[in-house]
N, C-alpha and C positions, 0 to 999 in steps of 0.2 A: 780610238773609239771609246777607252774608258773613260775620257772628260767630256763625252755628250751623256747631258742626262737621259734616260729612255724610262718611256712608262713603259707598261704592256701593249697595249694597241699600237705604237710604231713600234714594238721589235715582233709584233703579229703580221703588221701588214708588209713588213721588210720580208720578215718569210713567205709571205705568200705573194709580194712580187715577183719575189727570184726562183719561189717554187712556179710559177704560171708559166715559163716558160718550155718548160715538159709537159708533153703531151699526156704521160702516164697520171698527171694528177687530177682528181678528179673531187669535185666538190661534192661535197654529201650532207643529211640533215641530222641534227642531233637532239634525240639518239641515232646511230647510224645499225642497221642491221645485214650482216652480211654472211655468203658461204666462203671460206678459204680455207682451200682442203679436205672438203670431203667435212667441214666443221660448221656447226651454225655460230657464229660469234655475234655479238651484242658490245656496241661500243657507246661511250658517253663522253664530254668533256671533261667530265671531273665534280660539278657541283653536289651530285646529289653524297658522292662519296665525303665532298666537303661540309656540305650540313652533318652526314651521319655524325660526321667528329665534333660538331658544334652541338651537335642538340641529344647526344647520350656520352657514355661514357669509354665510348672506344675513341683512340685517340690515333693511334697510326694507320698511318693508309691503306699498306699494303694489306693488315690486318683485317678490316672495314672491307675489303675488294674481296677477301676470303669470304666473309663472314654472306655476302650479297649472294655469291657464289653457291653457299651452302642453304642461304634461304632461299634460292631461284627466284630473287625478288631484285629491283632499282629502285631505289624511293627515288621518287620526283621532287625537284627542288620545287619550293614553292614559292610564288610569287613575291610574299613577301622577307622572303632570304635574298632578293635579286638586287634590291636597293642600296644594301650596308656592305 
């Protein structure tokens, strides 16, 4: 499989082939909000934490996912981050 070249969207939709086969998976919108465990959790794909790193001065992710964390905030990506 290393000499087929893959974008992202066929090795998205390869996963979500062969994930559809289980029943347990369930499509959700994003952002996704949910309880597990007695916890409220809040999920994203990742964009907004990827602008954070483009358009200030933090750079690492996991850093950026603290910091959203501590501000009880998600910036929203904005439309025109969607294109580049």
């Amino acid at each position: 499989m290393e000499d087929i070249p893959w974008n992202s969207i066929d090795f998205f939709l390869l996963i979500v082939l062969q994930a559809s086969v289980y029943q347990t998976l369930h499509g959700v919108p994003n952002p996704y909000e949910c309880q597990i465990g007695g916890r409220r959790m809040l999920g994203t794909s990742g964009q907004p934490i990827h602008d954070i790193a483009r358009y200030s001065k933090l750079s690492d992710p996991l850093n950026i996912l603290q910091h959203t964390l501590e501000w009880a905030h998600i910036a929203p990506t904005c439309p025109d981050t969607q294109c580049e």
